[in-house]
C-alpha positions in Angstrom: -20.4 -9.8 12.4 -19.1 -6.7 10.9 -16.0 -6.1 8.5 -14.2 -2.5 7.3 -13.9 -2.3 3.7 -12.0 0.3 1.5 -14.6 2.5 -0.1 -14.1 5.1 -2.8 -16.4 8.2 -3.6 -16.5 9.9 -7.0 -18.4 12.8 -8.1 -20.2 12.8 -12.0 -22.3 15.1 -12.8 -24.9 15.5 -10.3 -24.3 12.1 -8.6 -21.5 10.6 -6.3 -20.7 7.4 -7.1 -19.4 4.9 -4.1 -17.4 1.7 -5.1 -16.2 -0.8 -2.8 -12.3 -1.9 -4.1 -12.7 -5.9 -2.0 -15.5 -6.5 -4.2 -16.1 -4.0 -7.2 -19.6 -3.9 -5.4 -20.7 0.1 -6.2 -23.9 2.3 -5.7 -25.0 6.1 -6.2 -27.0 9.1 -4.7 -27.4 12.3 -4.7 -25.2 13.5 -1.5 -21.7 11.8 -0.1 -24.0 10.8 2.7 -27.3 8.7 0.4 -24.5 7.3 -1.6 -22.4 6.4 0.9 -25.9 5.0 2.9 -27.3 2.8 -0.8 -23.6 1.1 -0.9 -23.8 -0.1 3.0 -27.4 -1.7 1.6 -26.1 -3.4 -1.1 -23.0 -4.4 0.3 -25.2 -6.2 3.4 -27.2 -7.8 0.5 -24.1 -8.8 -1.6 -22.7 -10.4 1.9 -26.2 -11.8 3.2 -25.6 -15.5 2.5 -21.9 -15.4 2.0 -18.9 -15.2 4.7 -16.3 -12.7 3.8 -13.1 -13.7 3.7 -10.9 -11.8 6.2 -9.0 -8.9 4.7 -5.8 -8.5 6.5 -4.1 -6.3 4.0 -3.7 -2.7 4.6 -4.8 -0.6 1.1 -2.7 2.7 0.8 -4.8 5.6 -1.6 -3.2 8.5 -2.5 -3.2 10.4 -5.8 -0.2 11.6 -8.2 0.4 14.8 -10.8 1.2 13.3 -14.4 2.6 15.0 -17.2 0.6 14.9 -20.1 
């Protein structure tokens, strides 16, 4: 069984930070690619004796300019 889940990557310092936003599950390396590679591990591991409930919502990202 495989599922598609929304997936955010963030740059801090020398690290990019991946979170999954279904499940707050999140992971690290040191390229887009090893961070993006240690969150599919540990979201296999977070779903290995669970079910996910099917996601049928779509999730729209975008970003916005604020005034501050």
């Amino acid at each position: 069984m495989s599922i598609n889940v929304t997936v955010i990557v963030q740059k801090e310092d020398d690290w990019y930070i991946t979170k999954c936003l279904e499940n707050n599950v999140a992971s690290q390396g040191k390229s887009i690619e090893a961070a993006l590679s240690n969150l599919k591990e540990a979201l296999e591991l977070y779903y290995e004796d669970e079910t996910p409930a099917p996601i049928f919502s779509q999730t729209f990202i975008t970003t916005m300019e604020v005034t501050v």
